[in-house]
C-alpha positions in Angstrom: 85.6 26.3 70.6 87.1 29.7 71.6 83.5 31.8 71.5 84.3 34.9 74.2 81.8 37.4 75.1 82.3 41.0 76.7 79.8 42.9 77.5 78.4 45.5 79.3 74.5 45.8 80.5 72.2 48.8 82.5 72.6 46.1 85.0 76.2 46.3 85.6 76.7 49.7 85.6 74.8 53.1 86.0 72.9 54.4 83.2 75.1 58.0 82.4 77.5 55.3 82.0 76.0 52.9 79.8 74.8 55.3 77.5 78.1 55.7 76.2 78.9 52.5 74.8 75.7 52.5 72.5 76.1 51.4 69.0 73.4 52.8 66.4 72.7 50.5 63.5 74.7 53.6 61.6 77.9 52.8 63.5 77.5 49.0 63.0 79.4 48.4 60.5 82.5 50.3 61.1 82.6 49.2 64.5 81.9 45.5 63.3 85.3 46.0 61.2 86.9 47.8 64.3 86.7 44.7 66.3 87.8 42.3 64.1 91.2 43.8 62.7 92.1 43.6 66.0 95.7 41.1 66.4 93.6 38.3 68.4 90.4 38.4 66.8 89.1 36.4 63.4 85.2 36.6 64.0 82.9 39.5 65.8 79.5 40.4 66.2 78.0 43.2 68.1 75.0 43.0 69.8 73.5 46.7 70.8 70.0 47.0 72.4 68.7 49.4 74.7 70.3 47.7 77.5 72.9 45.6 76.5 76.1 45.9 74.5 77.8 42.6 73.9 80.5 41.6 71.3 80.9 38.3 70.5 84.0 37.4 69.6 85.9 33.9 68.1 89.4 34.0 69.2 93.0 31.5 69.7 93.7 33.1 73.0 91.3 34.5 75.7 92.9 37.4 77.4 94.5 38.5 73.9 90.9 39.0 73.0 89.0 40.3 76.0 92.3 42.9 76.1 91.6 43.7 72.1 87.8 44.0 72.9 88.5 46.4 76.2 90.7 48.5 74.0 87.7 48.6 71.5 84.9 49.9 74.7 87.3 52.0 75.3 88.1 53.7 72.1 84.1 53.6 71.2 83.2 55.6 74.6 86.3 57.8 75.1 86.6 56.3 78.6 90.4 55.0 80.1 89.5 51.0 80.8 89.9 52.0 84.5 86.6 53.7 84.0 84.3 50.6 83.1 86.8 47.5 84.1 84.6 46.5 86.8 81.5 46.8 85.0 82.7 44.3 82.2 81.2 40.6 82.0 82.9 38.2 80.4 81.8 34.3 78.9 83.7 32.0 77.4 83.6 28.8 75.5 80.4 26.4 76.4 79.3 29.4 79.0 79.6 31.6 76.2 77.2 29.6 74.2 74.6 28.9 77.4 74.6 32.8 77.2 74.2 33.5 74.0 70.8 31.1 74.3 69.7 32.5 77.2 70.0 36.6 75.9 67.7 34.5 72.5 65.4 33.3 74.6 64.8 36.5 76.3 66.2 35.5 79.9 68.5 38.5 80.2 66.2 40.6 79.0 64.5 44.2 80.8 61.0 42.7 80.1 61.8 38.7 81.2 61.2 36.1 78.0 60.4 39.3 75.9 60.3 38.3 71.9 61.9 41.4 70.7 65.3 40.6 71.3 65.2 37.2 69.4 64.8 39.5 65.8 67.9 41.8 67.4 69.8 38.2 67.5 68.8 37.6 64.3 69.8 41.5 62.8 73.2 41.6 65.0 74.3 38.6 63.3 73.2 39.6 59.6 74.9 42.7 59.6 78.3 40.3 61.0 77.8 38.0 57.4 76.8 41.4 55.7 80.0 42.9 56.8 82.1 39.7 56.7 83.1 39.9 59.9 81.8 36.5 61.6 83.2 32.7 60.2 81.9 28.8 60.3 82.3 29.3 64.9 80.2 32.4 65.4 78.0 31.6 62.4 76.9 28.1 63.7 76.6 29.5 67.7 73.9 32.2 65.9 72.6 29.9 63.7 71.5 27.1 66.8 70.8 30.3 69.2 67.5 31.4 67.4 66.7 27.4 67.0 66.7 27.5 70.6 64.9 30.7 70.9 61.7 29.6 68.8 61.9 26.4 70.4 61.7 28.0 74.0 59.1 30.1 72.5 57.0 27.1 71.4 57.1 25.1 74.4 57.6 27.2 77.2 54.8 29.4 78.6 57.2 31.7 80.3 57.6 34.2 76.5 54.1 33.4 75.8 52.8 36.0 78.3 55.7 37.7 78.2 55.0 41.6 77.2 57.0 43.8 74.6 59.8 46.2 76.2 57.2 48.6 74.1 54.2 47.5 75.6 55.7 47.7 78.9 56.8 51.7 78.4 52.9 51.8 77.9 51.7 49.7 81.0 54.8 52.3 82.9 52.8 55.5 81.5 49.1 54.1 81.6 50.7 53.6 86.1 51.9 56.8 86.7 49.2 58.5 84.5 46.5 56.8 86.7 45.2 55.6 83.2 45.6 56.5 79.4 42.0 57.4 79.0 41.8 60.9 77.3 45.2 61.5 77.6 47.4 63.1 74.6 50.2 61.4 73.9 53.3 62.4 72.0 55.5 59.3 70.7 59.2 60.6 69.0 61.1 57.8 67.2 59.6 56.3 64.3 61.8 52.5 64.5 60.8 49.4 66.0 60.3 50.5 69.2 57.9 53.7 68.5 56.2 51.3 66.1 55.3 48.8 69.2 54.4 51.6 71.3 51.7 53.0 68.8 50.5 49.6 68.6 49.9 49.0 72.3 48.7 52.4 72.3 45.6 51.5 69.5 44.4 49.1 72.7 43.8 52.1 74.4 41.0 54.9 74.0 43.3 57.5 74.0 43.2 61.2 73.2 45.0 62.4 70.6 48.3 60.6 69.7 51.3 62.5 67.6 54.2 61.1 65.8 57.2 62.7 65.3 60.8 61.4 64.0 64.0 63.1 62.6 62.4 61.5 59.3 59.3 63.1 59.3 58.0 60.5 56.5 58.3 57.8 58.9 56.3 59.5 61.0 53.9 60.0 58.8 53.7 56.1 57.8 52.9 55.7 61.3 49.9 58.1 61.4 48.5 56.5 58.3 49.0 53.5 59.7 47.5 54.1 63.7 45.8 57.1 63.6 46.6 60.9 65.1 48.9 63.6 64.2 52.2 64.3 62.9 55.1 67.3 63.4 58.3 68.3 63.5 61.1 67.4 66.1 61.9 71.3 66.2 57.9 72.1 67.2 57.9 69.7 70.3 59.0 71.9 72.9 56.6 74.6 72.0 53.9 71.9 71.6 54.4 69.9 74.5 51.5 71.9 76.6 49.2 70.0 74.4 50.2 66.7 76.1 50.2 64.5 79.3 52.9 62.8 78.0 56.0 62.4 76.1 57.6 59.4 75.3 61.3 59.6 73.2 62.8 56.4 71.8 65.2 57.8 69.0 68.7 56.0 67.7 70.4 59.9 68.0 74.0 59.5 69.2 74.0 63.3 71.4 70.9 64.7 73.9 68.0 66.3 71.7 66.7 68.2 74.3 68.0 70.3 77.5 66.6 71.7 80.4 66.9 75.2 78.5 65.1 73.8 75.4 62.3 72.9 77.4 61.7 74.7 80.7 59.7 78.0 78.8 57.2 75.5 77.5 55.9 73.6 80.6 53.1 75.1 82.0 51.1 71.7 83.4 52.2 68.2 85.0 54.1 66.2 82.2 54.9 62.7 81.8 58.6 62.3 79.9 59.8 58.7 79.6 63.0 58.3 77.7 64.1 54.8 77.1 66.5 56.2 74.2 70.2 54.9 74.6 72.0 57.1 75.0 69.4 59.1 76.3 67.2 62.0 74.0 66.3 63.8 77.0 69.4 65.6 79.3 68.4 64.0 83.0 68.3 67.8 84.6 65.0 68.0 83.0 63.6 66.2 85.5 64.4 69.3 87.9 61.9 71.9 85.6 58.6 71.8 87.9 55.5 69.8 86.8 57.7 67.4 85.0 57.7 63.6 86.0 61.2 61.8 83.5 61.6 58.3 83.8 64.1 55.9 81.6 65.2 52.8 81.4 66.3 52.3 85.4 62.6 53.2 85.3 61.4 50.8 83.1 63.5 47.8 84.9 62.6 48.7 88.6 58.5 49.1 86.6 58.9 45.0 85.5 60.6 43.1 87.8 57.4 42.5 89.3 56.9 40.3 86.2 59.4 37.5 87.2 57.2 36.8 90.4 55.4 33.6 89.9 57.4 32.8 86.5 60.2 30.8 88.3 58.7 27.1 87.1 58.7 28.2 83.8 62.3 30.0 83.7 63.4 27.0 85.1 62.0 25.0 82.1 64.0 27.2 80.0 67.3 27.5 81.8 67.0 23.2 82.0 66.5 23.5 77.7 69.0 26.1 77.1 71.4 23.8 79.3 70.7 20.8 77.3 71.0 22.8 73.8 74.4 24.3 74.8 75.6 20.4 75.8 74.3 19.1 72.5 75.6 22.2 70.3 78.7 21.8 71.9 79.1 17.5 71.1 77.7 18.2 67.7 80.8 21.1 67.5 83.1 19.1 68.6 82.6 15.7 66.5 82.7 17.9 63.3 86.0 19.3 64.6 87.6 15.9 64.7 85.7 14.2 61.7 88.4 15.5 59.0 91.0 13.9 61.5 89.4 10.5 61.8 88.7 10.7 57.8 92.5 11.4 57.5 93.4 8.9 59.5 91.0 6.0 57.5 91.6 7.5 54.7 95.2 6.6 54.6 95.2 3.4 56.0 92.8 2.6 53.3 95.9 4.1 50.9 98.3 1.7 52.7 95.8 -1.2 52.0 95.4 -0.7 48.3 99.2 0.0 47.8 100.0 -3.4 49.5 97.4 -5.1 47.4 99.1 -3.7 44.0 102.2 -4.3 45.6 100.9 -8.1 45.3 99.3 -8.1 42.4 101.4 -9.9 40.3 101.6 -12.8 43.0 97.5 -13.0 42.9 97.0 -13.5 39.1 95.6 -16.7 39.8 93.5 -16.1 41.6 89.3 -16.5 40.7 87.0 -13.2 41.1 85.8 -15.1 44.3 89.2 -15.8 45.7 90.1 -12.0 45.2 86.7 -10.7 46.6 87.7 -12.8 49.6 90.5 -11.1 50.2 89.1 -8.0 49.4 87.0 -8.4 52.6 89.8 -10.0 54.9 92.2 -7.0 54.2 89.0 -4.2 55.1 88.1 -5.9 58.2 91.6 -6.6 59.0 91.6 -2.8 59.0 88.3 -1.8 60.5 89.1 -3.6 63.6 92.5 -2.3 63.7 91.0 1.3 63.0 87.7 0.7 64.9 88.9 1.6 68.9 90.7 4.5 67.8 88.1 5.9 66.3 85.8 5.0 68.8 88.0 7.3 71.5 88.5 9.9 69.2 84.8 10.7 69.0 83.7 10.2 73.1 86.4 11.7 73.6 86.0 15.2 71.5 85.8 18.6 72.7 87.8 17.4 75.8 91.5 17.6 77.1 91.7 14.0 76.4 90.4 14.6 73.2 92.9 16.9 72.0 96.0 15.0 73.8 94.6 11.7 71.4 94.5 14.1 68.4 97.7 15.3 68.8 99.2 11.9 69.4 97.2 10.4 66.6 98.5 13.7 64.3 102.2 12.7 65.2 102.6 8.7 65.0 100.7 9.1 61.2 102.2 12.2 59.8 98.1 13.5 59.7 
């Protein structure tokens, strides 16, 4: 199967980078459709967190489709491919699928074994089917991916202890604030992610929290929901002396606020984490006195403490995702060459009964247990004759072999 990923991550390359290749659930779609009209593409899906972008792609020829999905980085972030070529990953075929697991399961993830990113999977693909942009390859790769995710989940301590990406931007703050005791805290972004934060945030006895979002009514569904305050994103900077921290976690496409916007207000130490991609808060902030920004380098430097003493366990997972990927990829494969081998018996089978007519006339005599007899004489006649080939066909599926015995098998029967 011809499954390629490219991707980029706030691994491979620096975060002012990154930032540009961010995909809001907005721009989904449209890019979805970008990718696939392109000449050696049939199936794509795009998988955009806050630090990964990763399309998957089904494809006939490999460097057709990593050039058509370079073209597509580079169109989306106004960059020449000069600019991020060395940043680039790339996976392909059954390493494509081993990856795929592993980002389910949460082993690529900021916050190792994390649970978030398994409902991202499951979203990234929807939107694929909901924009008709992923086929029977890319569908069945998803489809086993988040099998394997809630089966790593079940059995596997290493996600059960796991913390949220949200829960860890609150452990980060609760470090550098020497504890979240009393302390006002203003949350902007109203998704997923500001949702998990004001949950982790109820564990804590607090001072006052306040919501804010572009959508002031999901901000309020969030202070009904945990408590606090509510205002507008145009009152923050002239309300941020009221806090100890700030924490920003919006889908906006362009900086919300500048140094400018901000630098009249700050009159006491602040705590800014941004873990927006691409980010809410312009970096220079950081250079207004009394302010303390972190983002998402932050965040990963903050939990990679958290893979220290989980290397049994992530060993556990990388020995199930191997022997998923080897099983998905046998099951793949048979159902690839099962119309050939049903071809091939089914018109031997058509050769059979044609003879048999072809001696009907000759066989009149014959007593309904005479002709039953012969009935089973000419099909194991041809089971035995059809029995080897079939036999290789299915060990040897999904390999070189394989395809050379298809092919062969194709040509000598006119299949």
């Amino acid at each position: 199967m011809s499954l390629v990923i490219v991707g980029l991550n706030n691994k491979t390359m620096p975060l002012n980078l990154f930032e540009s290749f961010a995909i809001s659930s907005d721009e989904l779609p449209k890019a979805l459709l970008s990718v696939k009209s392109r000449r050696h593409i049939s199936e794509a899906v795009i998988l955009s967190t806050c630090n990964r972008t990763e399309v998957y792609v089904f494809a006939e020829k490999f460097h057709g489709a990593y050039q058509d999905v370079r073209d597509f980085f580079s169109d989306l972030s106004d960059l020449t491919p000069d600019q991020f070529n060395d940043y680039l990953y790339v996976h392909y075929e059954d390493e494509a699928v081993r990856h795929l697991f592993s980002v389910t399961c949460g082993l690529d993830s900021a916050v190792l074994g994390e649970n978030e990113i398994q409902h991202q999977v499951k979203i990234a693909w929807q939107k694929a089917q909901l924009e008709d942009t992923c086929g029977a390859t890319i569908n069945a790769a998803f489809r086993r991916s988040l099998e394997v995710g809630k089966r790593v989940r079940t059995e596997i301590d290493l996600t059960k202890q796991a913390p949220s990406i949200a829960r860890a931007v609150i452990e980060m703050a609760e470090e550098n604030l020497d504890g979240l005791e009393g302390k006002n805290i203003l949350l902007l972004g109203a998704g997923e992610m500001g949702e998990g934060m004001a949950k982790a945030l109820s564990k804590f006895d607090t001072g006052e929290v306040v919501f804010a979002n572009r959508n002031i009514t999901k901000a309020q569904g969030l202070c009904k929901e945990f408590g606090g305050g509510v205002i507008e994103v145009n009152q923050i900077p002239s309300s941020l002396k009221k806090f100890d921290c700030f924490i920003s976690s919006t889908s906006a496409s362009s900086t919300l606020f500048s140094k400018d916007d901000l630098s009249q207000y700050i009159r006491k130490p602040l705590l800014i984490i941004d873990i927006a991609i691409p980010r809410d808060i312009d970096p220079a902030v950081s250079e207004i006195e009394n302010i303390s920004l972190l983002d998402m380098e932050d965040l990963q430097s903050f939990v990679e403490p958290h893979r220290k003493g989980k290397e049994s366990d992530l060993a556990t997972s990388r020995k199930v995702i191997f022997e998923e990927t080897n099983r998905f990829l046998d099951q793949q494969s048979a159902r690839k060459v099962a119309p050939l081998i049903a071809e091939f018996r089914e018109g031997a089978e058509e050769i059979r009964q044609m003879e048999l007519k072809r001696f009907e006339a000759r066989l009149e005599g014959l007593t309904d247990e005479q002709r039953d007899t012969i009935e089973s004489l000419t099909q194991g006649i041809l089971g035995k004759i059809l029995h080897d080939p079939t036999v290789s066909l299915n060990e040897a599926a999904g390999s070189p072999r394989g395809e050379r015995l298809a092919d062969s098998l194709r040509e000598l029967f006119n299949l």
